[in-house]
Each structure stands twice: as C-alpha cells, then as structure tokens.
C-alpha positions in Angstrom: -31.6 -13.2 -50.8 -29.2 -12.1 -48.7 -25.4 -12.2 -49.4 -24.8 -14.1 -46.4 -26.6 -16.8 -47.8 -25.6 -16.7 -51.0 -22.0 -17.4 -49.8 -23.2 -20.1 -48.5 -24.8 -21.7 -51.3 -21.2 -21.2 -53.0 -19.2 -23.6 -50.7 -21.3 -25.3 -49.0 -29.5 -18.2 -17.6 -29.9 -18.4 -17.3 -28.5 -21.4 -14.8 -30.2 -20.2 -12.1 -33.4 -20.0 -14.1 -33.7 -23.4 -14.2 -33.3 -25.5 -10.8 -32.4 -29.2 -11.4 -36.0 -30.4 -10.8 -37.2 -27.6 -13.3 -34.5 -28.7 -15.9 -36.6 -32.4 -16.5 -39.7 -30.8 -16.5 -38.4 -28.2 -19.0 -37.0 -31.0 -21.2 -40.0 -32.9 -21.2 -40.7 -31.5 -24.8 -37.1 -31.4 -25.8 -36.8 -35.6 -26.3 -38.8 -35.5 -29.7 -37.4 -38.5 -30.8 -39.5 -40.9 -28.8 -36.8 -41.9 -26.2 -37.6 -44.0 -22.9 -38.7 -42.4 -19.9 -35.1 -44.3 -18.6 -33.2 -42.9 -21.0 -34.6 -39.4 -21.0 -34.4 -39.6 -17.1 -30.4 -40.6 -17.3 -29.8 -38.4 -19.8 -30.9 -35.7 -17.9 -29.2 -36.2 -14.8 -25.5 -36.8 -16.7 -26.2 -33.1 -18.5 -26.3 -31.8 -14.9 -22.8 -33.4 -13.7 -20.8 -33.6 -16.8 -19.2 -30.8 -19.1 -20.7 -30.5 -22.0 -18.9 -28.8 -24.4 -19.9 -27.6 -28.2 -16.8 -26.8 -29.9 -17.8 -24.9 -33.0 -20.5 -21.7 -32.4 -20.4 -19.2 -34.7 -22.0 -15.8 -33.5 -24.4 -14.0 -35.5 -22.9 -10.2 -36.5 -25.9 -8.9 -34.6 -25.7 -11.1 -31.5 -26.3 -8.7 -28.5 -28.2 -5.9 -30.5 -31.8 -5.5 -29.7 -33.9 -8.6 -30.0 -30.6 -10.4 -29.7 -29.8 -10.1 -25.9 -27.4 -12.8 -24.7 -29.6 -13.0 -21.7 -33.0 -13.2 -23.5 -34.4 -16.2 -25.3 -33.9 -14.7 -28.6 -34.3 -16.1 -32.7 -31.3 -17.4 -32.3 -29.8 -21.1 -32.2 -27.2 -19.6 -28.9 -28.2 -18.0 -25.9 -27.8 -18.3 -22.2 -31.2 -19.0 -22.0 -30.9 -21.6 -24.4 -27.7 -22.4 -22.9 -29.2 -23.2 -19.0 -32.0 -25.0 -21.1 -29.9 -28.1 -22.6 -27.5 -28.1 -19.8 -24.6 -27.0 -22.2 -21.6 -26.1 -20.1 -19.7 -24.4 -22.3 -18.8 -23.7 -26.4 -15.8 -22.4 -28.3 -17.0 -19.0 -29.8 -15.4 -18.5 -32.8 -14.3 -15.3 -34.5 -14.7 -15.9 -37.8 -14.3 -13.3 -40.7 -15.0 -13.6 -44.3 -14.4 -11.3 -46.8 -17.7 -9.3 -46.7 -17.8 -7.6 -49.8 -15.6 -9.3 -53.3 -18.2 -8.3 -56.0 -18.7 -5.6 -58.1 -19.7 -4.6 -61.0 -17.9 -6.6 -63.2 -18.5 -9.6 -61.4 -16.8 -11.2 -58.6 -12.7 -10.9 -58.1 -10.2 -11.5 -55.9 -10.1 -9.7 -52.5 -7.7 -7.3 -51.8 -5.9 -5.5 -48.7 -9.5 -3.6 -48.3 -11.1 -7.2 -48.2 -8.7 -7.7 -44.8 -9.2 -4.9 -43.2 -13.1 -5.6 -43.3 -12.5 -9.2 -42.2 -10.5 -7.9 -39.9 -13.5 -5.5 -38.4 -15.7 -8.5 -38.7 -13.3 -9.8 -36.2 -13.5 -7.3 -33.6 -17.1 -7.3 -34.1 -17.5 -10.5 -32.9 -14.9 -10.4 -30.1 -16.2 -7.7 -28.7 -19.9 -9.4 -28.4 -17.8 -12.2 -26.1 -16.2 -9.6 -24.3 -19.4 -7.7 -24.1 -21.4 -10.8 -22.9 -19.0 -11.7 -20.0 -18.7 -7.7 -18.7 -23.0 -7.7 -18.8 -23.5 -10.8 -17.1 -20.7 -11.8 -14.9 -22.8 -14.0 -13.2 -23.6 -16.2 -16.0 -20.6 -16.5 -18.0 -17.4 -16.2 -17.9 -14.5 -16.8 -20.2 -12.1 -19.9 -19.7 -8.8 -19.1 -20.9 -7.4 -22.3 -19.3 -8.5 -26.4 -18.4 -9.0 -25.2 -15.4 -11.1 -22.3 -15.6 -13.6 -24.6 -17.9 -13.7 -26.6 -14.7 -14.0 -23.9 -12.2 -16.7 -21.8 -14.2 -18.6 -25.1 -14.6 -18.4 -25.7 -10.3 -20.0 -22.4 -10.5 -22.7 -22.9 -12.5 -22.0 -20.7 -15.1 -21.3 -20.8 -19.0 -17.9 -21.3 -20.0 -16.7 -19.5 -22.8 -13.7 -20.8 -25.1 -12.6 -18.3 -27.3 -11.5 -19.8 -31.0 -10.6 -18.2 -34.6 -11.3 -19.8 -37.8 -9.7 -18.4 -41.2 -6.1 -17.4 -41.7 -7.5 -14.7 -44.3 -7.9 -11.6 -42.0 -4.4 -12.0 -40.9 -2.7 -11.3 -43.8 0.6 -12.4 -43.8 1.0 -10.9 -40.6 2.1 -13.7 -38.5 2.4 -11.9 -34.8 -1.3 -11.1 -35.1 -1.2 -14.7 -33.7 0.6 -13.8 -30.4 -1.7 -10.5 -30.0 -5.1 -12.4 -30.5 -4.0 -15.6 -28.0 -3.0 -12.6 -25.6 -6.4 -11.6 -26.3 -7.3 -14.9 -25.1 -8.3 -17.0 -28.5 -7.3 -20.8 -27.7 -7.6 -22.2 -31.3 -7.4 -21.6 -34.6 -8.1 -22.9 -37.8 -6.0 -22.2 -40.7 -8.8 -22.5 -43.5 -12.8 -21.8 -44.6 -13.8 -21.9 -47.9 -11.2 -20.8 -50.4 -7.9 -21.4 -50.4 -6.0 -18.3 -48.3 -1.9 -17.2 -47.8 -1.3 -19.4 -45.5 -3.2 -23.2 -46.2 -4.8 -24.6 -48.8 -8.3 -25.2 -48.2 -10.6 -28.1 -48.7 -13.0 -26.6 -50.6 -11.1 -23.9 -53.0 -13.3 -21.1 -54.2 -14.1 -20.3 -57.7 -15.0 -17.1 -57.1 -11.1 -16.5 -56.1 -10.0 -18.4 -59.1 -8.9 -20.9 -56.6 -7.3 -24.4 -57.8 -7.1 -27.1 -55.5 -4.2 -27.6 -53.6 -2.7 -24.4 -55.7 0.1 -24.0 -52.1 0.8 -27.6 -52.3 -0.8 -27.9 -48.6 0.8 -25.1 -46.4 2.8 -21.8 -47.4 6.0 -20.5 -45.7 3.8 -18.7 -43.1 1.5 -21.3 -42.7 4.7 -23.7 -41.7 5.8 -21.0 -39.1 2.5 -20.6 -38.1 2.1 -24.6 -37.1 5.6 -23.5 -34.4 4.4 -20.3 -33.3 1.0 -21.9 -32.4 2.7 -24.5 -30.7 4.9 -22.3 -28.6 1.8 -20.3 -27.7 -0.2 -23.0 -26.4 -3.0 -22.6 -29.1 -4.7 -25.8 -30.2 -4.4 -26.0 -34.5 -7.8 -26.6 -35.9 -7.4 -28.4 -39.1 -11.1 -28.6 -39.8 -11.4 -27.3 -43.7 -7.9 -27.9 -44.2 -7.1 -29.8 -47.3 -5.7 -33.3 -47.3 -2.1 -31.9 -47.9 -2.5 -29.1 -45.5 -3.7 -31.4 -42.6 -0.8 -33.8 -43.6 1.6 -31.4 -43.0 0.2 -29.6 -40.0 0.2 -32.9 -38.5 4.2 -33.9 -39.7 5.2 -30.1 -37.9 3.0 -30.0 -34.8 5.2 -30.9 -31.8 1.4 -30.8 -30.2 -1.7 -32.8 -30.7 -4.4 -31.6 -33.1 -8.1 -30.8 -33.3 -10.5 -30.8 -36.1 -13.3 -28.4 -34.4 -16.4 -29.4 -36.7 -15.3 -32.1 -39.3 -17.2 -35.7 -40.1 -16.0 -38.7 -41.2 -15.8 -39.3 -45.6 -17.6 -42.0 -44.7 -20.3 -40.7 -44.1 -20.9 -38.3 -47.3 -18.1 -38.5 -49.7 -16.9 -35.2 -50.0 -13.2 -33.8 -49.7 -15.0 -30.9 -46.5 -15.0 -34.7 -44.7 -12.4 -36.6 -43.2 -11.0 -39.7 -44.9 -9.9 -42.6 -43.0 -6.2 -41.9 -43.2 -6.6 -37.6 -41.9 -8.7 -39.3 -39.1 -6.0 -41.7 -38.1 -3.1 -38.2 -38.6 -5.3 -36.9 -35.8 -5.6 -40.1 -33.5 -1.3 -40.3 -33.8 -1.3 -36.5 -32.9 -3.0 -37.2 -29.8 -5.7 -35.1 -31.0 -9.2 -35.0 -30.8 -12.5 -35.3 -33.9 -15.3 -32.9 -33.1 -18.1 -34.4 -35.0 -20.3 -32.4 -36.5 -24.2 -31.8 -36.2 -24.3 -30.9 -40.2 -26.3 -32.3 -41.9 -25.0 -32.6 -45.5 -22.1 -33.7 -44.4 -23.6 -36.3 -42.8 -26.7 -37.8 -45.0 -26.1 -37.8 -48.9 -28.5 -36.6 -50.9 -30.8 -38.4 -52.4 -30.4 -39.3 -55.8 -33.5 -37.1 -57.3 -32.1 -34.0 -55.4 -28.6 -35.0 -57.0 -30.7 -35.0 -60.2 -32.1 -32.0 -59.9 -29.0 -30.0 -58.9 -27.8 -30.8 -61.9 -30.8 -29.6 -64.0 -30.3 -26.5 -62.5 -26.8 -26.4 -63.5 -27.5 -27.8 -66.9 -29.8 -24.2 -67.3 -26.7 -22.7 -66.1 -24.4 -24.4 -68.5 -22.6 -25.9 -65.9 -21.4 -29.5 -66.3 -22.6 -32.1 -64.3 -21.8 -32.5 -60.4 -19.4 -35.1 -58.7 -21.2 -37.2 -56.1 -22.4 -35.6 -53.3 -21.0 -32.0 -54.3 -24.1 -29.4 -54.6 -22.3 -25.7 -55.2 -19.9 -24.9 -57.4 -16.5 -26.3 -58.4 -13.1 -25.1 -58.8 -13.2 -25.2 -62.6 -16.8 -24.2 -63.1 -16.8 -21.3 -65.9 -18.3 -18.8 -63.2 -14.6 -18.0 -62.8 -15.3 -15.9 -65.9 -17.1 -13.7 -63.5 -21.0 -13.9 -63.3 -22.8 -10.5 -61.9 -24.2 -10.9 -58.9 -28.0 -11.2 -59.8 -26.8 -14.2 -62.1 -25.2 -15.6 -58.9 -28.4 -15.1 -56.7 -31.2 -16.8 -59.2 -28.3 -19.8 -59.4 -28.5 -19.7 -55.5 -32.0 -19.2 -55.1 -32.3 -22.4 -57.2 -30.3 -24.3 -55.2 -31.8 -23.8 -51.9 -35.3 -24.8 -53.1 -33.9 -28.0 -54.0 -32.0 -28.2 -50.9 -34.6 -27.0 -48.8 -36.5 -30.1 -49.8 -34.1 -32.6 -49.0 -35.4 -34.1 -45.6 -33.4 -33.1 -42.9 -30.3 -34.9 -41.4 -31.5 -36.5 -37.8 -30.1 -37.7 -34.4 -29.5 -40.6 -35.8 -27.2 -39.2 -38.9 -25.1 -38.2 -36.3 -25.3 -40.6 -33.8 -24.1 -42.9 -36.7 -21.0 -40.5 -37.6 -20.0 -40.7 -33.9 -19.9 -44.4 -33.9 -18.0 -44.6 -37.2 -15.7 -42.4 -35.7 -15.3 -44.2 -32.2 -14.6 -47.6 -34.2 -11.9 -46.1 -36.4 -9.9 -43.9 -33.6 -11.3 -45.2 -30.5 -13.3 -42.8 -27.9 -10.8 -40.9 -26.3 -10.1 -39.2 -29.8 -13.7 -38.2 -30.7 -15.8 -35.1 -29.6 -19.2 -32.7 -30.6 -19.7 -29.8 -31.9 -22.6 -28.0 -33.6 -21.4 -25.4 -36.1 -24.6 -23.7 -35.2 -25.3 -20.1 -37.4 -23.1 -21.6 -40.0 -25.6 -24.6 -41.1 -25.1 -26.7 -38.5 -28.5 -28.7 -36.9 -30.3 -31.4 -37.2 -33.7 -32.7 -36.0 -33.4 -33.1 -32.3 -30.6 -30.7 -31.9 -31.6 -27.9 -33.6 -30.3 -25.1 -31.4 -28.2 -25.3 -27.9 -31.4 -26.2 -25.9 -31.3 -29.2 -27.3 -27.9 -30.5 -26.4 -29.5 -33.1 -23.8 -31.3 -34.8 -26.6 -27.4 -36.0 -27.4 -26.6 -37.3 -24.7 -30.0 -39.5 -25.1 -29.5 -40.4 -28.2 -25.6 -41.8 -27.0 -27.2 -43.6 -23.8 -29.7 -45.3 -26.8 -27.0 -46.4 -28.8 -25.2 -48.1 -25.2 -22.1 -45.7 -24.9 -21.5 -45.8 -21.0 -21.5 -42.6 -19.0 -18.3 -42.4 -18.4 -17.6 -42.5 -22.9 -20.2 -39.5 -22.9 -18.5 -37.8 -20.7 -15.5 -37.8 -22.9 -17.3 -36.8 -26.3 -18.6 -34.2 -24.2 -15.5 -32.8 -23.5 -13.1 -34.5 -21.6 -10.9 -35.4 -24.7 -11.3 -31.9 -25.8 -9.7 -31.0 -22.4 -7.5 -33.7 -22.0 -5.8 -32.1 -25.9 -6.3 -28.9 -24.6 -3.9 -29.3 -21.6 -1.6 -31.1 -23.8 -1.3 -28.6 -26.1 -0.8 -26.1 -22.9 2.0 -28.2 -21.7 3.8 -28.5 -24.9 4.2 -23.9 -25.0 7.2 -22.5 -24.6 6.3 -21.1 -21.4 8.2 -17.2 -22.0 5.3 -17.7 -25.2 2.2 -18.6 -23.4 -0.6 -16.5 -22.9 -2.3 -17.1 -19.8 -4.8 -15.8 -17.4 
C-alpha cells in the first residue's frame, strides 16, 4: 500500500480537438445514466455556451512527467484532453501540501520544521506543473488571475486555470507567505485539511498529531490576521475542512464573502467534514458561495453492514466502536500511543476492502446534495466541484470528461438553464469579484 493511501484511510485539447458537432458524438457514451435523447441533446449544447467551472482539482505529484502529459489523454481523472471532452471551462488547481513523511521508527509523531519545508517543496512541485502547463501549451490554457480573464480565456476557447492553496500547514507561522504566493497568482485558500494546524482548527483533527478537537478554540492569532490580510489581498477564504468554530469566526472577521471550495451539506451524511445547516446559512449571510462536492462518502452513508464491519475490524484492533457514519480513526483512538507503520497499513488495508465494497455514490447522490443545498440557501449561493485525485467521483462523473453528464442530470431534475449556469460558475464569479472589490487596492495582486 502506498503511503498516500494510507493517509487517506486515516481522515477520510484539446478544444480544438473536438469541433462542436464532434463534442455530441463524442459524448454519446459519456450519458451512462440512461438520460433522454432531449436532455442529453440540451445538455450538450449549454456545456458549449456556459462556464463551467470545477472548483476543487488536486494535481497528482507526477502530473506532467511521462505518461502524464497535460496534453495527452493520460490515467488520470484531469487532462486537457479530458478537459475539451466534458466541455469543462475551467478548475481551481490547488496546491496542496501535506506533511509527506511524520513516521518513524517509533511510530508516528508530530511534524516538525523539516515536515514544512517538505510541504513546502510539495508546494512548488505542484505550482510549477501549472506554470509548466500554461508555458507548453499556450494555446490551450491559460491562467485566469482575474473575473475577467476566466471570461476572456473561455471566448477563446481555451482552459482557464484558477490557481487555489489548501492547508495553512506549509506556511508556518509565516504570515507574508500569503502576499508572495497571491503575487504568485493563487486566488484562494483554505485554512485547513486533515489535522488541526497553527493557524485553524480543523474539522477532522488527527490522531496521529495528537490532535483534540477544537484544541485553538476555532482560529489562532495568525489565523485571525490571516482572515484581514486575505481580505485586503483580494483572496477568496476557503473554509472547506474548517471546524464549526473556525468557520464561525472566519465568517464574524471577513469584511468579504466566503467560499467553501468542496464541502456537502450534514444532511446528507452526518459527519462534522459536512456542513450543518447553521455553517451553510454563515456562508449564504457572507455572500458566499457552497461548492458541492462529487464525494461520495460524504454524500451516501454507509450501509449499515459496512458500518458493521468497520467496526469488526476495529474491534481486532482494539479500537472502540465508531460514531455514525465515521470510518477512520478518531481523535481519542489509542493509536495516539504510536502504532509502527506496518500496524497502520494492515489497519488500512482492512479498511479499504470494506470500503471498496460499499456501492459507489451516483449522479443522483449528488444531484440530491445540490437540491438540499439550493432549498436551504437558495441558488445563487451554491456551486460544483469535484475534489478529483483526492477521492472525489462518482458514477457518471468520474473524471473531467464527464462534467456534461452534470449538467444532464440538473436539466433531469428541472433546474432552468439560466440556474445551471450559476452552479456552474457564475456565483463562484459573482464572489470572486466581490471579494476583488472589497482589497485594499495598494494590497492586491493583479495581472
């Protein structure tokens, strides 16, 4: 197993490629969910005139190596290729970084400074696969550091790409790294992943860390400045993974609306990762914008003999029993003793055979998500987004290709054309020019 996945057990163009009248005969395999021949005709034509934008893509470490060409139509859930395919207009690429290496002999520990500094490099990796995707294929792609540039690249037929940052960790407590990476042109960041960092709590502390939950009491003192010195650069706050206190207090200090990049409604799956009613509504009352997510535990529960099972594994484990709809580990588990790591890999081998059986969230999962979400907050406060490479997909829209089978599934369910257009991206736009507006403009990094 590798330790990528392991991790994740613990928390749980070509456009020119493909012509218009190629793009419907292309897709006639896509619509695997048995749509009319009306529906699967409109949908196609709205993915040709609207943006569609994903917000949450996370880039494989090895996207652009051999085998991995942005321009080919790799292994991979992203491409261009991929991209032309589903008539996706655009995503927000995130550079995310994770502490690659916190075990050792002894068992796992806390990171330390050398921990950042390879986040940090994990950073760079992944910026520099953007950068070296728009200087390779300047034809294809280009990156939109404003509203307008989204627009303008998607007049051109090209991919748009938004640059975003998930996970406070790699920065330290260094808080003008935040001025050097939006001059870098990141447009949004997200205080929190898994485990608790300096600067936010997160929703789902780590174990491993000897994490307790809300152990800041929501934000720290950086994490506070951080909230006005985002604001005053014209970066949009991402409080997906935020805890409840956190997000409460992002939301009481932001002078600018908010966006939860790849979150679901509690609703749906009862887990603190989700949003409950009440962070939704902190959103709406922001201005801000829900991008719901296409993953798929956060949006089916498990079944209660997967539930049952988890817990027999635990049990062999001597782990006590899970809460309802949890499947990893739990701040509190007596791993925090320190496990090696083979001990950790046969628990996490365990658990994704049972998971790996669970049938597989669908189209309709998250077409159900999106409506909950439209009733609470209404529908110019709810977009998509993926989380693809980071166990985002569900059958239908398993990769970017299928991004069409979406907007089908919406046109089933009797949004109106000018509501997909929105979830697509034009409240995500609409917050993004807010948030814009709201800079101090001697702060803002434009382009």
């Amino acid at each position: 197993m590798t330790k990528r996945r392991w991790k994740k057990a613990l928390s749980l163009s070509l456009a020119a490629a493909v012509a218009a009248g190629a793009g419907f005969a292309a897709w006639s395999y896509l619509a695997t969910d048995g749509y009319p021949k009306e529906v699967v005709r409109q949908a196609n034509d709205l993915q040709q005139r609207i943006i569609a934008f994903d917000s949450h893509i996370t880039l494989p470490l090895s996207f652009g190596t051999e085998g991995r060409e942005a321009d080919q139509d790799g292994p991979g859930r992203f491409d261009l290729v991929k991209a032309a395919r589903g008539r996706l207009s655009g995503a927000a690429l995130t550079i995310f970084a994770w502490p690659e290496s916190w075990t050792g002999d002894n068992g796992p520990h806390r990171p330390t400074d050398g921990f950042v500094d390879a986040a940090r490099h994990t950073q760079e990796v992944r910026y520099n696969a953007i950068t070296a995707m728009v200087r390779d294929f300047p034809n294809q792609v280009g990156i939109a550091y404003t509203p307008q540039d989204m627009r303008r690249l998607h007049g051109e037929g090209k991919f748009a790409v938004f640059i975003s940052m998930l996970n406070a960790y790699a920065l330290g407590d260094d808080l003008d790294l935040l001025d050097q990476w939006a001059a870098r042109g990141v447009r949004m960041f997200g205080f929190s992943y898994v485990g608790n960092n300096r600067w936010a709590d997160s929703s789902r502390p780590l174990p491993f860390f000897n994490d307790t939950v809300d152990a800041l009491g929501g934000l720290s003192p950086i994490g506070r400045q951080a909230v006005q010195r985002l604001n005053d650069l014209g970066v949009i706050i991402d409080v997906s993974q935020m805890s409840s206190q956190a997000l409460g207090q992002v939301a009481e200090l932001s002078r600018a609306p908010l966006v939860a990049s790849h979150s679901a409604p509690r609703a749906a799956v009862d887990i603190p990762r989700n949003l409950s009613d009440k962070e939704l509504q902190l959103i709406k009352d922001s201005g801000g914008v829900v991008q719901i997510v296409a993953f798929g535990t956060y949006l089916k529960p498990l079944s209660a003999k997967t539930q049952e099972r988890l817990n027999s594994l635990r049990a062999r484990f001597d782990l006590p029993p899970l809460p309802n709809q949890a499947y990893a580990l739990m701040p509190g588990d007596p791993i925090i003793a320190g496990w090696p790591e083979q001990k950790v890999g046969e628990y996490a081998e365990g658990l994704y055979a049972i998971l790996d059986e669970e049938p597989k969230a669908t189209l309709k999962d998250y077409g159900d998500a999106i409506d909950y979400t439209v009733r609470k907050i209404g529908i110019d406060h709810v977009g998509l987004s993926s989380d693809f490479n980071e166990g985002g997909g569900v059958t239908g829209w398993d990769d970017v290709s299928e991004a069409r089978n979406v907007t089908a599934e919406l046109i089933a369910r009797g949004y109106s054309e000018a509501d997909i257009t929105k979830l697509w991206g034009g409240n995500f736009l609409r917050v993004w020019e807010q948030v814009q507006h709201a800079a101090k403009p001697t702060a803002t990094s434009s382009r």
